[in-house]
Phi, psi and omega in degrees: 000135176310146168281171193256136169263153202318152120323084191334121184295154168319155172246156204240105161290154198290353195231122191280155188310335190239358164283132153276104141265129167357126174211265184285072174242121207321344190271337172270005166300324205281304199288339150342283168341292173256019135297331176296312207308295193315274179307355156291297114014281181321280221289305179300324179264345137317294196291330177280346174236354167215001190057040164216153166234169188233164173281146162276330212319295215281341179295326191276337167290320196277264191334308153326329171299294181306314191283325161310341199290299198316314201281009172262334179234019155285282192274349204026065150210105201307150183247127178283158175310311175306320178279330169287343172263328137329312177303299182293356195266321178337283208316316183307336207284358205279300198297317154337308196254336180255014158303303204276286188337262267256312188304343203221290169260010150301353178314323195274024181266342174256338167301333192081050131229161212279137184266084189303142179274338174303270173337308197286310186294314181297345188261003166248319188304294158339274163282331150300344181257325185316320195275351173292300221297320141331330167274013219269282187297038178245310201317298190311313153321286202267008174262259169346257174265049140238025130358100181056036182248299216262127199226002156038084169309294202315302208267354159319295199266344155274316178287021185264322219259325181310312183294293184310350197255344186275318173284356184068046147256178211188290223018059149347313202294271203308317178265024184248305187297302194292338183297298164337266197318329180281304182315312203312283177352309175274315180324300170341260222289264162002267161303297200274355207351085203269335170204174164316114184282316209238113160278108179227165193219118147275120184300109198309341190271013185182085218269323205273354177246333224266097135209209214230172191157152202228096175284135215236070174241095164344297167295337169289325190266314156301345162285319177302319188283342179271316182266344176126192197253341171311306196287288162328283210293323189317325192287285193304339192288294198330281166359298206303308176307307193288325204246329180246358152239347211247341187273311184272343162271332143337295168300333183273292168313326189252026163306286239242024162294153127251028132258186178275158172226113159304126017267001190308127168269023206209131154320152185280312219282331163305314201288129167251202201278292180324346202246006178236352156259061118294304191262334167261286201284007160282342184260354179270311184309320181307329186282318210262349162289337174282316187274343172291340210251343187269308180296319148317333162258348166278305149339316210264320183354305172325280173281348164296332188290324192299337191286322178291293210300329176305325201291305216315326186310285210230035177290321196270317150325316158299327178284331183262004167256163188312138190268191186252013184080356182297171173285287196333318191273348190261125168239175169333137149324136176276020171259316197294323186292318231267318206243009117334306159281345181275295197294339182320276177001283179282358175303312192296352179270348159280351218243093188324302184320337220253312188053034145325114146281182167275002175262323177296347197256332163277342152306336192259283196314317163301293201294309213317293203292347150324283159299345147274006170264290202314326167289311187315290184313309198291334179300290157327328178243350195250314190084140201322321166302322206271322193310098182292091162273339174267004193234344156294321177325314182306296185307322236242302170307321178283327149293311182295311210280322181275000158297317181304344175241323164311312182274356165080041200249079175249210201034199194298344174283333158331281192326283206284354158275288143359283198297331181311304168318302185273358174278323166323280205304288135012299199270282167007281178304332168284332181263351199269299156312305176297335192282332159289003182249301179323308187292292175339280200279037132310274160341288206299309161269016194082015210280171164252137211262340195285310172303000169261326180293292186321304184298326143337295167271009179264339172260342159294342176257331156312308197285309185346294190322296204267336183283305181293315169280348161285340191278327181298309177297326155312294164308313169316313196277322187254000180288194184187182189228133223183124179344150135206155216210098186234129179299068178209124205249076178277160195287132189327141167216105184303327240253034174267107176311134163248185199246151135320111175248189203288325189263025194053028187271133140305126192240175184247124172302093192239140184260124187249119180212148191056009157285126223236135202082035185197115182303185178244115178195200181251124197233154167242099158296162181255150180315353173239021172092356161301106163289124151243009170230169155230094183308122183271119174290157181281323168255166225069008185265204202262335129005291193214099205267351173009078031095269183310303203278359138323281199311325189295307176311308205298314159314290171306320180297311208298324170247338167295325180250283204108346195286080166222157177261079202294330186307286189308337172296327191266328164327313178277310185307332165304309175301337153262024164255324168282326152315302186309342212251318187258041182039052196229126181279130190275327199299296158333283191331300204312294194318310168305348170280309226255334182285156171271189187303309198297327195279337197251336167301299173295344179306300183321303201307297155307320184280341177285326177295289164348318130334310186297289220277326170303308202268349190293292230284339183090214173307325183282113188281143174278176194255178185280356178244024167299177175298293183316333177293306182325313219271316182300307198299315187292315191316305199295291172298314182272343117034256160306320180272004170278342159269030169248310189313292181324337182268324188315320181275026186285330187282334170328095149279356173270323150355277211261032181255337189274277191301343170289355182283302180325313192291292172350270172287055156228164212255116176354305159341309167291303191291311191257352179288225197259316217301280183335321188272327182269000178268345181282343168285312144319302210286343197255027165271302182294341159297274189317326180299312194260022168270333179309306198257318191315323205251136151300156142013308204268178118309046194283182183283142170100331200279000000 
């Protein structure tokens, strides 16, 4: 007979169950708040130019430390442990939510609608508040007791960072320095454009479509350095292929065309490299992120079921039972979770913009609570990089859209219900995982788990905000206006805003979907419905190429309208089955089909140090509270907001006629070649390389 195996010893937090300390007190909500607001911010414009997003908690945890230690010896009044963990956790919710926003809902922009600051907030607020509540009755469960089951990396190595900064380490330093360094860096390059943002060499053997380019973007080289060097080249091989062999075969075969190829507004033979991954290879990257992100989730499928029956096995026990009065132990009331998601619900059926009924809001309600236990687990055992959030999302649409065709609720007014459904549901699962990482190192340090939750939602209704409006901002600042000429008449709308068009006619501003011989976008008509122009939106262009809520729009249109230019779609779903074939993980790649060249080069670049640093350190791999994440973290953030400042000053001209006098005098060579831009850009490579290997590993003290 098997021996019984030990019983795991109590586990002891670091802060004890009968100790009171300071916690949930307004100065870590406020300062919470607004590390979210930042990295949130940050994140949304990362995620909308490379389709990725990074954890904050810990960057947000070190800065937390630090700036309370200064406001402690300012004021002489010391910040407790509890509070510095409030902050981070407030904080963590801004990268959460505009991860699932930027994945989902610019869809609806590929869809031919409009992007709205309402729609957007309400459909992250929505699901940002759906996924704490969903984690409330899992926490005992999948915290508790899988205790040194579930090992949560993330939420692990912050309270590893926490605990260190209460003995009085930190390294502040390190994420202050890449904050620096990113900002400086972009102000330079960027505002004052002092040297070449984007260095390129078109290639003799295909001089006019084949050539290579480099976006000298700080943040793009901390994310490569962040997810590794495996993932970055997989991403840059994709690049290589879409831009040096699917961009000069194109360009080759339709030289000596003169007619159109659907979806094209041009002769092929007309078309430079931008305008043929504009009209062609963004929809073959799209065939190939939908079948990598489906074949990802048909891989994860296993342990999401195995993931489901474990929480589900004792879920109703955990949630319903009586806590013992410990601090440790107390969560929201599970009536507050119960009736709380019943009001979600009908909120969303009221709320015009949403076009939400009541069977899609029990659809949200279902997929919601699925799937935050399937993140929630997987988080736990994989950790947030590994948690497939676009392939439930994915899942989530191939469901709705194929109930929505059993009942026969098809075409184009469908679609923006749909994306809805997945979009909640997408941001739920995305906040449900950060919200189990947050609780861990809650757990870890002794935290009160209802005050981590209220703060949860205190930082979800902050962020909601500055995310809908950066994505909304964003979109504004890059979109532009362009010929288009289509045998197609739409019908008069008085009650349509208007436009300015290139020749300075006022147009009538039409959002167009499901018309068939005219893709779905935004067009500037004339009063009896002749289109002469199309507004290229700022995202999807190559600015902001938002990769997933591509792929999300193509699920839907694929089965709801069927309007796709499908030849070219299965050309990228072929390209991931032939990655798939030859063991190469297709999702990476795929994205890197869909991204342009410029944007995956520095991505490549950060994983090429992050190599250098890797093979320096031997076996020891680094942890997530290393110098380099640290360093990266900074990199990332300062960065993004310096490219949120430039578009902000883009509508200025004086504005932006005052930073342009430093360039004026100086000699072209600098400003516009290649040379200048890519050696300054190495340089902030060898910065990093050497912010990486200087600091050991650790937290030590004093750092």
């Amino acid at each position: 007979m098997a021996a019984e195996p030990a019983p795991r010893p109590e586990f002891r937090p670091y802060v004890a169950d009968d100790q009171e300390l300071p916690e949930l007190t307004l100065r870590a909500l406020v300062l919470g708040s607004l590390l979210g607001l930042l990295f949130g911010a940050s994140s949304a414009y990362l995620g909308l130019k490379v389709g990725l997003t990074v954890s904050a908690s810990i960057p947000i945890a070190v800065l937390s430390i630090t700036i309370f230690r200064f406001l402690s010896r300012v004021v002489g009044a010391p910040t407790s442990i509890l509070e510095n963990n409030i902050a981070q956790t407030t904080g963590s919710a801004g990268e959460s939510i505009a991860g699932g926003v930027i994945f989902t809902i610019p869809a609806l922009i590929f869809l031919g609608f409009e992007l709205d600051w309402t729609r957007t907030t309400v459909l992250a607020l929505m699901g940002g508040v759906l996924g704490v509540l969903m984690m409330i009755p899992l926490r005992r469960y999948l915290i508790v007791k899988e205790h040194g089951i579930l090992t949560y990396p993330e939420g692990t190595a912050c309270a590893e960072v926490l605990i260190a900064g209460e003995e009085g380490g930190a390294q502040a330093d390190l994420v202050f320095g890449g904050l620096l360094v990113g900002a400086l860096y972009k102000f330079l390059n960027l505002i004052l454009a002092l040297w070449n943002e984007f260095p390129e060499r078109f290639l003799a053997f295909y001089e006019r479509t084949a050539r290579v380019r480099l976006d000298t973007d700080p943040a793009l080289l901390g994310v490569g350095y962040i997810i590794g060097y495996r993932s970055s080249a997989l991403m840059v091989g994709g690049s290589l292929l879409a831009s040096l062999v699917l961009i000069p075969a194109i360009s080759f075969f339709g030289e000596g065309r003169t007619t159109l190829l659907y979806p094209g507004t041009m002769p092929i033979s007309q078309m430079d490299a931008d305008e043929i991954w504009n009209r062609y290879i963004r929809y073959i990257g799209a065939g190939a992120v939908a079948a990598g992100g489906i074949i990802n989730l048909a891989r994860a499928m296993p342990t999401i079921i195995d993931s489901f029956r474990a929480s589900f096995r004792d879920l109703r026990v955990s949630a319903l039972s009586t806590d013992s009065g410990h601090r440790t132990e107390r969560d929201i009331p599970i009536t507050v979770v119960l009736v709380g998601s019943l009001l979600l619900a009908l909120a969303m059926t009221l709320v015009p913009q949403l076009r939400v009924n009541l069977l899609s809001a029990g659809l949200i309600i279902l997929f919601g609570f699925f799937f935050a236990v399937v993140a929630s687990r997987i988080t736990g055992e994989l950790g947030s990089s590994s948690c497939p959030i676009s392939g439930m999302a994915i899942a989530t649409l191939m469901g709705t859209c194929g109930l929505f065709l059993l009942l026969g609720w098809t075409g184009h007014a469908y679609t923006v219900v749909a994306l809805a459904v997945g979009a909640v549901v997408c941001i739920a699962a995305s906040n449900a995982g950060t919200t189990s990482q947050d609780l861990k190192t809650g757990f870890l340090v002794g935290a009160t788990p209802w005050k981590q939750q209220v703060s949860l939602m205190v930082g979800v209704l902050t962020c909601v905000v500055v995310v809908g409006a950066t994505v909304r901002f964003l979109n504004s600042r890059f979109s532009t206006v362009q010929s288009a000429q289509y045998a197609v008449t739409l019908p008069p709308d008085p009650a349509a805003p208007s436009q300015s068009g290139l020749d300075g006619a006022s147009y009538m501003v039409r959002h167009v979907g499901g018309v068939a011989g005219i893709p779905d976008g935004t067009y500037l008509a004339d009063a009896s419905g002749v289109i002469h122009y199309e507004v290229v939106q700022g995202i999807g262009s190559k600015e902001a190429p938002a990769p997933q809520a591509r792929l999300m729009s193509l699920v839907i249109k694929g089965i709801l309208t069927r309007q796709l230019p499908w030849g070219l779609v299965f050309i990228g779903v072929f390209i991931s089955i032939l990655m798939e074939i030859v063991e190469v993980p297709a999702l990476a790649f795929a994205v890197g089909v869909y991204l342009p060249l410029e944007s995956t080069t520095p991505v490549f670049l950060g994983g090429l140090v992050r190599l250098l640093i890797d093979r320096r350190r031997g076996s020891a791999t680094e942890s997530d509270a290393g110098p380099g994440i640290l360093f990266s973290s900074g990199l990332i953030a300062g960065g993004s907001l310096m490219g949120l400042l430039y578009a902000w000053i883009q509508p200025f001209d004086r504005v932006r006629g005052f930073f342009a006098w430093p360039a004026s005098h100086l000699p072209t060579v600098l400003t516009e070649g290649s040379l200048f831009g890519l050696l300054t850009f190495l340089a902030v490579c060898g910065l990093l390389y050497r912010a990486a290997r200087s600091a050991p590993d650790q937290l030590a003290a004093g750092r």
